[in-house]
C-alpha positions, 0 to 999 in steps of 0.5 A: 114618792113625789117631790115637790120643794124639797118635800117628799110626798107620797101619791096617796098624800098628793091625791089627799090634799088635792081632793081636799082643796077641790072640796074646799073650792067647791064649799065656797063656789057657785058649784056647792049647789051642784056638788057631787055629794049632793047628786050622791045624796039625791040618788040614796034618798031616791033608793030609799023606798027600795031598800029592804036591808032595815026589813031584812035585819028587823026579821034577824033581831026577832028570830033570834029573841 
């Protein structure tokens, strides 16, 4: 447990919060174009053509009907 005036914050509460307000400061900064959500979605659109999981569950579903 943290305590910051007078209130008693657990660490997971504390790192909550701060990862909101540096999400925050990013949505309006010059940074909002080089976010790491947006390097993340770069990467899974980049993956994309190589994932098999889609073909792997279409084959399910039909040998099952």
């Amino acid at each position: 447990m943290i305590t910051i005036f007078g209130l008693k914050l657990t660490y997971e509460a504390a790192v909550f919060f701060a990862l909101f307000l540096a999400s925050e400061l990013i949505g309006v900064s010059k940074f909002k174009s080089n976010s790491v959500v947006q390097i993340f979605l770069k990467v899974v659109d980049l993956l994309r053509p190589l994932r098999s999981e889609d073909d792997k569950i279409k084959r399910i579903k039909d040998s099952i009907k």
